[in-house]
C-alpha positions in Angstrom: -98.7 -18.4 -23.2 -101.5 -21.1 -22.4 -102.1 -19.8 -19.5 -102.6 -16.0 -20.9 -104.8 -17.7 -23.6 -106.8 -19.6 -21.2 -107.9 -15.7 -19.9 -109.0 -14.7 -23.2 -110.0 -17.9 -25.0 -110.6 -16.4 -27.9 -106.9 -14.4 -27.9 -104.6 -15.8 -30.8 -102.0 -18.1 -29.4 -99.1 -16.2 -31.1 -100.4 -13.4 -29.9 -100.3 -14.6 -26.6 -96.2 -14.4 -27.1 -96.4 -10.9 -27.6 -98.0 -10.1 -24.3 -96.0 -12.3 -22.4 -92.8 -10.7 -23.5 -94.7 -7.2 -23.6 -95.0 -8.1 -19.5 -91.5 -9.1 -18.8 -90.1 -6.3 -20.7 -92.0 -3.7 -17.9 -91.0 -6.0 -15.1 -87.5 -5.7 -15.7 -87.3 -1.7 -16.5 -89.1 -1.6 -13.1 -86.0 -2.5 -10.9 -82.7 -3.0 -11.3 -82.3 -6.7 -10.9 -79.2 -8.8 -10.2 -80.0 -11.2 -12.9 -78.6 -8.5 -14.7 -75.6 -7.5 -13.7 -72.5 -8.8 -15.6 -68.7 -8.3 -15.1 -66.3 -7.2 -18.2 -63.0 -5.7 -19.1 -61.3 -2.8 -21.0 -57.9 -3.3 -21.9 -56.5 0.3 -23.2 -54.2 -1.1 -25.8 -50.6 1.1 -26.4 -50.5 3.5 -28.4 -48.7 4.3 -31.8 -47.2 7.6 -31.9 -44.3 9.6 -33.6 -43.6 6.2 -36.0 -43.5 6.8 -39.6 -45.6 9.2 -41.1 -49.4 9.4 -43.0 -50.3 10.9 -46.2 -54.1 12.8 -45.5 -56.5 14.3 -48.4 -59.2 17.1 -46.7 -62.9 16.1 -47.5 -61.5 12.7 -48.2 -61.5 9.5 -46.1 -59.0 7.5 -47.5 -55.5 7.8 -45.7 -52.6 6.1 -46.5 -49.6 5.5 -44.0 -45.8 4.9 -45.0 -43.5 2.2 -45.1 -42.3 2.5 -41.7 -46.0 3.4 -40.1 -47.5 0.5 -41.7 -44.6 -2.5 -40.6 -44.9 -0.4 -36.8 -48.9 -1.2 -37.1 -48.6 -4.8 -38.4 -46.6 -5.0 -35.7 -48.5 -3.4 -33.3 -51.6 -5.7 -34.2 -49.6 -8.8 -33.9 -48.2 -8.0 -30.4 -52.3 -7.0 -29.4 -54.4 -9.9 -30.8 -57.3 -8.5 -28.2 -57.9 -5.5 -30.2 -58.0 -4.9 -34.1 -56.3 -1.8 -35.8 -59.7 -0.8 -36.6 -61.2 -0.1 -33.5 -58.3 2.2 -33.1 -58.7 6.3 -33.2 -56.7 8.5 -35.6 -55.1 11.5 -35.2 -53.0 14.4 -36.5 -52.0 16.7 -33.7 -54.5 18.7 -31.9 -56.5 17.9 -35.1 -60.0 16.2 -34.7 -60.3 12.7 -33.9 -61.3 9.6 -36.0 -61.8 6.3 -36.4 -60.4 3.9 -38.4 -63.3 1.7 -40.4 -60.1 -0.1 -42.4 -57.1 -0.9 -43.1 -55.0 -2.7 -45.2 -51.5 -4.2 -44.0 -50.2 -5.0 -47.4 -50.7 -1.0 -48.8 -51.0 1.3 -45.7 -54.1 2.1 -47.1 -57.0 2.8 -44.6 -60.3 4.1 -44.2 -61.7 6.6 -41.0 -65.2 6.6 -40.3 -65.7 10.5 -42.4 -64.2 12.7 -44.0 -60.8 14.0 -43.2 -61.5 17.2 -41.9 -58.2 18.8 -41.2 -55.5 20.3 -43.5 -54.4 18.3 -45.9 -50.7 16.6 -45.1 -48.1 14.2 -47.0 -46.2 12.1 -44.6 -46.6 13.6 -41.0 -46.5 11.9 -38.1 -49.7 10.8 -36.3 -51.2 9.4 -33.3 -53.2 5.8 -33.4 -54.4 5.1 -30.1 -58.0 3.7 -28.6 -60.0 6.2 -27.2 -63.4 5.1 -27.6 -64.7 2.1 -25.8 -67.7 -0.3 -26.7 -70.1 -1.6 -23.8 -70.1 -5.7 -23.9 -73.9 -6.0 -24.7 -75.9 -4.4 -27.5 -79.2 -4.6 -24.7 -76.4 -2.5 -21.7 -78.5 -0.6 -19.3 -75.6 1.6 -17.1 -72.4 1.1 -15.5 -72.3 0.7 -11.4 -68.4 1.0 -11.4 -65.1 0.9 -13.4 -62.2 0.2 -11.8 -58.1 0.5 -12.4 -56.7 -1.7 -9.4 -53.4 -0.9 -10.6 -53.7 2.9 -9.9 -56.2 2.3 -7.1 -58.9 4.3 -9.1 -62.6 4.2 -9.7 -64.0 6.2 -12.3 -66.2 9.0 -12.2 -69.0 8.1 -14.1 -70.8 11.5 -13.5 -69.3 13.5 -16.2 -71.4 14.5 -19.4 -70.0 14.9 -22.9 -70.7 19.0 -22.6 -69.1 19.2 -19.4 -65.7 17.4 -21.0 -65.7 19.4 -23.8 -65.6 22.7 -21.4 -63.1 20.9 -19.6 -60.7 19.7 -22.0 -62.0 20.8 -25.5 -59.0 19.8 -27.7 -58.3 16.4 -25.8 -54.7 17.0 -25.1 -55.0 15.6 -21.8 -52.9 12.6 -22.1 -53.1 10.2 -18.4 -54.6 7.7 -17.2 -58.0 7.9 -17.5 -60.3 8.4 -14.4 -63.5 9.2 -15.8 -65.9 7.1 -18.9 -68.2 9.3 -20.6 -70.8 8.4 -22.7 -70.0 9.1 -26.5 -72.6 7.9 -29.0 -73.7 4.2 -30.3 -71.3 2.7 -32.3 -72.5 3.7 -36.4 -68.9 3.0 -37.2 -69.0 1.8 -41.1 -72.6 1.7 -41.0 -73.7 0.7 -44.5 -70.4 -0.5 -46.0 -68.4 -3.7 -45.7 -66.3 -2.6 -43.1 -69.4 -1.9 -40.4 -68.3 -2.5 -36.9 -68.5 -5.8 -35.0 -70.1 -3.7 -32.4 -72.6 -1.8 -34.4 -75.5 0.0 -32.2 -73.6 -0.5 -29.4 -73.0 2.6 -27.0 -69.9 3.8 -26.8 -67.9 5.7 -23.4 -65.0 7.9 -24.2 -62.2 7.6 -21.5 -60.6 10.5 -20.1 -57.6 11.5 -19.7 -56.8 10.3 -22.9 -55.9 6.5 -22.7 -52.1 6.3 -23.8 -50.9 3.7 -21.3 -51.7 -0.3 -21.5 -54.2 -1.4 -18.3 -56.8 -3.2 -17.6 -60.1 -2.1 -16.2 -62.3 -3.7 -14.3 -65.9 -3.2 -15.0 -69.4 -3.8 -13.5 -72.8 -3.0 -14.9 -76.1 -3.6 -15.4 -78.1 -5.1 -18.7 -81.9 -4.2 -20.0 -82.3 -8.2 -20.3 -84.2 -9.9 -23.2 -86.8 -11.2 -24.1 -88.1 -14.9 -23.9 -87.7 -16.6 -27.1 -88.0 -20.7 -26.9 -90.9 -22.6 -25.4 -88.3 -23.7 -22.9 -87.3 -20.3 -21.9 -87.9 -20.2 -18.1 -87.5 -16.8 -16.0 -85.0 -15.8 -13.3 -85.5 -17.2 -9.6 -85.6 -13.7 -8.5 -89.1 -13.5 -10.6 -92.2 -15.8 -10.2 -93.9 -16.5 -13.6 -97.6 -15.0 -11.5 -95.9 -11.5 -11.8 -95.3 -11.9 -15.5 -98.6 -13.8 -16.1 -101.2 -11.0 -14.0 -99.5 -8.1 -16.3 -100.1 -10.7 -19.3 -103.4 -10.5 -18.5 -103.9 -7.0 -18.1 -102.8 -6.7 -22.0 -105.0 -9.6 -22.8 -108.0 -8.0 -21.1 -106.9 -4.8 -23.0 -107.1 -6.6 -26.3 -110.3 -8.5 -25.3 -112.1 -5.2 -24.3 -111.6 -3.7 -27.5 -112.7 -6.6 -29.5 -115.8 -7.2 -27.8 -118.0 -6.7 -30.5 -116.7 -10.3 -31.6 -119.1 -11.2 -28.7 -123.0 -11.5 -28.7 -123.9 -8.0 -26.6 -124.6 -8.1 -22.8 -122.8 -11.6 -22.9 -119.1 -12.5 -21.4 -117.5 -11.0 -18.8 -116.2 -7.6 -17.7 -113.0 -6.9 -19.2 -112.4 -3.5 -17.6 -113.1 -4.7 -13.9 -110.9 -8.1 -14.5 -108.3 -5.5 -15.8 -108.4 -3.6 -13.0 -107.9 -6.7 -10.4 -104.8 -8.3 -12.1 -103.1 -5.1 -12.2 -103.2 -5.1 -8.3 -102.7 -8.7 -8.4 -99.1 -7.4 -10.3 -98.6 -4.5 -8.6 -98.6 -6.6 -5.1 -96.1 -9.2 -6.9 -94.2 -6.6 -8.1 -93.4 -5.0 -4.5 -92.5 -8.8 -3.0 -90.2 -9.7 -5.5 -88.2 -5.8 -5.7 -88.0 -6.4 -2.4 -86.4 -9.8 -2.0 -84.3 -9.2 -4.8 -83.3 -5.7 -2.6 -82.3 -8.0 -0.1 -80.3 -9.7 -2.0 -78.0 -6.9 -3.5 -79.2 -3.5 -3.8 -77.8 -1.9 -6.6 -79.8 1.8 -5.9 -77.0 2.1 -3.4 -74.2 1.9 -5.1 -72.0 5.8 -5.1 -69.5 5.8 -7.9 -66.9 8.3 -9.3 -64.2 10.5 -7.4 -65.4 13.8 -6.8 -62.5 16.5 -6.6 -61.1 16.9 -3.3 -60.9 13.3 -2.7 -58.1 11.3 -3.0 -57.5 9.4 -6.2 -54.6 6.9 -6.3 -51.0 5.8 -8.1 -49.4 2.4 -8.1 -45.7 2.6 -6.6 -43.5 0.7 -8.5 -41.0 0.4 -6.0 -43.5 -1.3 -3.4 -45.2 -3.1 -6.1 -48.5 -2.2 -5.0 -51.4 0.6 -5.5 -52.1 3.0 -2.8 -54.2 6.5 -2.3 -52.4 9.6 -2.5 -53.0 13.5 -1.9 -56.6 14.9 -2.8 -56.6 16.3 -6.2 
C-alpha cells in the first residue's frame, strides 16, 4: 500500500488498499495457480426409501412424515453425523424433486425449500436421499477431477444441465453416479431461519442418482481472496512487483483523472507512466505463469469418461476396483 501511495503521493492511503487488492484479483483470474488448488470429499449418504409414509398438501411446503418415517430418520441422522436431514432431497415417486429446509424430529414436521408441487397425498411412501452436492468454498472456481476409487471411476465433468435433462428427464436413473453437473448456487432457505449453512455456494447434481454410500475424492481449483491484514503476505508462486506495477497502473488511472488537483503544465505524465508499468506487469506476469506452469500445469488436465471407454466396478470377491467393458 505504501509503496502504491508513494507513486501517487497524493492517493488516499485507504484507497491504496483497494488498488492493491483490485491488482491481485486480475492476477489470479489470469492463470490457474496451484496456490489454489484444494482437496475435498463427498460422501453420498444412504438413502431412506419405502419406510413409513408422508402426509403432502399441493401449493404448500409444509410436509409432515409418520410415526414410523420419522423414528427411521432420527435414526438415519444419528447413524450419519456427517450430513444433516436437511441437506437431504425429497421425493414422491417420479414426482419433482425437493429439498428439505427443516425438520423437526419430535413432530415429523418438515419444511422443502417451495411449494409442493405434485398431487396432494396422505401417508405415501417417499424417497429421502442426497442428490445435490455443495462445493467446499463459497470463492470455488472449477473442478479438475472427481473420483470413486472404489468403482475405479472418474467423473465426467462435461455434461450440462440441458443435456441431462434430455438424457434422463424424470431422474429415475438410480446408480452410481459417474457424472457432477452443475445445478444452481445454494438459495436453500434464503430469507428464513432455516437458510443453508452453505448459502451462495454452487451446487453439482450427481448422476446416476446417488442411492449407494461412497466416498468421493475430489480436486479443484479456488478464485482466491483477497488480502485483508497488514500482515497478509502473497503466495511464493507471486512476487509482490507483479501485484505492485498493476497497482500502479490503477493509481496512475486515478491520478490522471484528478489532475486538475494539480497546478496546470506541472507533475508528471500519468498516461505515459501508465503505459510503462503495464509492460512492467505484463512481463512479470509471463515469468511467474510460467514458473508456476512448471510447477504443475493444471491447463492439461483431461477429465470425464467419454462413451466408448471403459468405466469401472469394484469386485467384491477380489476386494479390489478394476476397469471393465466399454459402455
Amino acid at each position: 500500500m505504501a509503496e502504491v501511495r508513494g507513486s501517487v503521493p497524493k492517493l488516499p492511503i485507504s484507497y491504496s488498499k483497494t488498488l492493491v487488492n483490485r491488482a491481485w484479483a486480475t492476477v489470479r483470474k489470469n492463470h490457474l495457480w496451484s496456490f489454489n488448488l484444494f482437496n475435498s470429499n463427498w460422501i453420498t449418504p444412504p438413502p431412506i426409501i419405502g419406510v413409513g409414509g408422508v402426509t403432502t398438501t399441493q401449493g404448500s411446503p409444509n410436509i409432515l412424515f409418520d410415526a414410523t418415517a420419522t423414528t427411521a430418520i432420527n435414526n438415519w441422522q444419528i447413524a450419519n453425523p456427517y450430513v444433516l436431514s436437511t441437506q437431504m432431497q425429497f421425493r414422491i415417486g417420479v414426482g419433482d424433486i425437493y429439498s428439505l429446509i427443516s425438520y423437526t424430529p419430535g413432530t415429523g414436521a418438515a419444511v422443502l425449500d417451495r411449494m409442493f408441487a405434485d398431487p396432494s397425498v396422505a401417508d405415501q411412501s417417499f424417497q429421502l436421499y442426497q442428490l445435490y452436492y455443495p462445493v467446499p468454498y463459497k470463492d470455488f472456481l472449477t473442478w479438475i477431477s472427481i473420483r470413486n476409487p472404489q468403482m475405479f471411476l472418474d467423473f465426467d465433468l462435461t455434461w450440462t444441465r440441458s443435456k441431462l435433462d434430455a438424457t434422463d428427464p424424470q431422474r429415475t436413473w438410480y446408480q452410481f453416479p459417474t457424472k457432477a453437473v452443475p445445478f444452481a448456487i445454494d438459495t436453500r432457505g434464503q430469507g428464513t431461519v432455516n437458510a443453508s449453512a452453505t448459502l451462495g455456494f454452487q451446487l453439482y447434481e450427481l448422476w446416476g442418482q446417488p442411492v449407494t454410500p461412497f466416498t468421493y475424492a475430489c480436486y479443484g481449483i479456488r478464485q482466491g481472496q483477497d488480502l485483508q491484514n497488514p500482515t497478509d503476505t502473497l503466495p511464493v508462486q507471486v512476487g509482490e512487483d507483479c501485484v505492485v506495477a498493476l497497482a500502479r497502473v490503477y493509481a496512475y488511472e486515478w491520478a490522471e483523472a484528478n489532475k486538475a488537483m494539480a497546478p496546470r503544465a506541472v507533475g508528471p505524465n500519468f498516461l505515459l507512466l501508465m503505459d510503462k508499468a503495464r509492460e512492467i506487469y505484463k512481463t512479470l506476469l509471463i515469468q511467474y505463469r510460467r514458473q508456476d506452469k512448471e510447477f504443475i500445469d493444471n491447463y492439461a488436465a483431461e477429465v470425464g469418461i467419454p462413451f466408448g471407454t471403459v468405466a469401472g466396478i469394484y469386485n467384491t470377491i477380489a476386494g479390489f476396483a478394476s476397469p471393465y467393458a466399454p459402455w
